[in-house]
N, C-alpha and C positions, 0 to 999 in steps of 0.2 A: 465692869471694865470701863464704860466710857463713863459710867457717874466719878468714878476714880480722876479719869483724865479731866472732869468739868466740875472742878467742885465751886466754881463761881456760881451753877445753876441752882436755886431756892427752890426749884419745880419739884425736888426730891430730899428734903432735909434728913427725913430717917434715913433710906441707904446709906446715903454720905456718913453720917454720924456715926454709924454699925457697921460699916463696911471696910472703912479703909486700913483698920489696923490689924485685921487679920489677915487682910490683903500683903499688906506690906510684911509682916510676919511669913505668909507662906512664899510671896516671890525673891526675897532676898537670900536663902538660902537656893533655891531653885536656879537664879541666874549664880552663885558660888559655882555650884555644880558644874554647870553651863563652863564657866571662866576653867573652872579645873580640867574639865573633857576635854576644853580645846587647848590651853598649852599643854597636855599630854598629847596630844594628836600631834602638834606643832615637832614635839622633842622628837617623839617618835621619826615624825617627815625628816626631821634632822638627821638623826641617829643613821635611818638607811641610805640616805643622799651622803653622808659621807663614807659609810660601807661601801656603799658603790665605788667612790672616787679613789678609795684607798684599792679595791681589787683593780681598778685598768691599771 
């Protein structure tokens, strides 16, 4: 993770070189997911915040 965030560092050339493209393979569907959960949660908020307004 932090080799990821510091790849100016030369202290570690394998990781960096091996590492980052599976990294970025597995986080970008991950944070997908992530965006999808939350505008469903959001709609949802929505959805019963206006049920509510419409029953008073």
């Amino acid at each position: 993770m932090l080799m990821m965030t510091r790849p100016d560092r030369p202290e570690t050339p394998v990781r960096v070189s091996s590492r980052p493209v599976s990294l970025e393979r597995d986080h970008r569907p991950f944070i997908g997911l992530v965006f999808v959960v939350l505008v469903s949660l959001v709609i949802d908020i929505m959805a019963r915040v206006r049920a509510s307004e419409k029953s008073d």
